[in-house]
N, C-alpha and C positions, 0 to 999 in steps of 0.2 A: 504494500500500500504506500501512496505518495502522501508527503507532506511537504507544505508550506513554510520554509521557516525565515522570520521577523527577525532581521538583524538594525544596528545604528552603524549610520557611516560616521565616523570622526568628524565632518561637520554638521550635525545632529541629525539629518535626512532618517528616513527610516527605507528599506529596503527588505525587498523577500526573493528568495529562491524555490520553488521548484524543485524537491526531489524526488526519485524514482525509489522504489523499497529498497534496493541496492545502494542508497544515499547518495547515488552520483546525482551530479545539479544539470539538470535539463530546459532550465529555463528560468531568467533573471530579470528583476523588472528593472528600471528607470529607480533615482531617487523620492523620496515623497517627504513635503516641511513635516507634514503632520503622520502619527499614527492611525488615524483615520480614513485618512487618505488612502495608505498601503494597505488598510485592512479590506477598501472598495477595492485596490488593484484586483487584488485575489477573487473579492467576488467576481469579477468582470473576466478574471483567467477562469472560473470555473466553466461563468455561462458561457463565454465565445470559444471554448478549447472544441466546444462541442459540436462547432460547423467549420468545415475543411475550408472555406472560404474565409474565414478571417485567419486563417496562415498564409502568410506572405514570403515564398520561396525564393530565398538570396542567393546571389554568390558575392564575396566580394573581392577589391581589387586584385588579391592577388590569389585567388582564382580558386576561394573556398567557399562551401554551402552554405548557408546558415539558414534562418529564418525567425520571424517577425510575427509576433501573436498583436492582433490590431483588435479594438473594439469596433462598435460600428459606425460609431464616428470617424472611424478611420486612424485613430492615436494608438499607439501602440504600447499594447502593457507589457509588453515580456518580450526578450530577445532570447535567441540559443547560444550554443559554442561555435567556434569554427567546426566542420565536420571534413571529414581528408575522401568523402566519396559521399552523392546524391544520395545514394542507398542508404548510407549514415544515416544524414539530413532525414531524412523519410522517416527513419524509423525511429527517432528525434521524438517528430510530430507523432505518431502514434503513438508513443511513450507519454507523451503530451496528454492524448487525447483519452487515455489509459487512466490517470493519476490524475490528474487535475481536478475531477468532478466532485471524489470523497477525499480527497485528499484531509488529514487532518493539519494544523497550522500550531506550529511551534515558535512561541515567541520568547526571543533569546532578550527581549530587551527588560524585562521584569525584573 
């Protein structure tokens, strides 16, 4: 089972990752001023993980896969890793789409 966990960046932002039951991080959001904030990221990872059209399939410049979880306003709550093959990437987002929904959320900032 995936969980969510709630970390502080050093300039007090708050931030969550994405993990797979294997603890590996599959997906990262943006910073957020408020705990608040980052706790709606997640809800918004939960509900969009769940339609293939809000992943947004990258490569970047120097010539890796990644991808882009967007809400529907088109903003994007969550990014992935670089991945060294599509087929990676791919199974990334089903990883994604896998954990995200029951994910429990572990908040390291208590």
């Amino acid at each position: 089972m995936g969980k969510f966990v709630i970390t502080a960046r050093t300039n007090g932002e708050f931030q969550f990752s994405l993990k797979a039951g294997n603890g590996q991080t599959i997906l990262s959001s943006e910073g957020y001023s408020s705990k608040a904030g980052c706790e709606n990221g997640i809800e918004s990872v939960k509900r969009n993980s769940q339609d293939d059209d809000r992943f947004d399939r990258k490569e970047s410049s120097s010539g890796k896969p990644y991808f882009n979880l967007k809400a529907t306003n088109g903003q994007i709550i969550g990014s992935s890793e670089m991945y060294e093959s599509v087929s990676a990437r791919d199974n990334g987002i089903e990883s994604v789409k896998k954990n995200a929904f029951d994910a429990t959320i572990d908040d390291q900032t208590l």
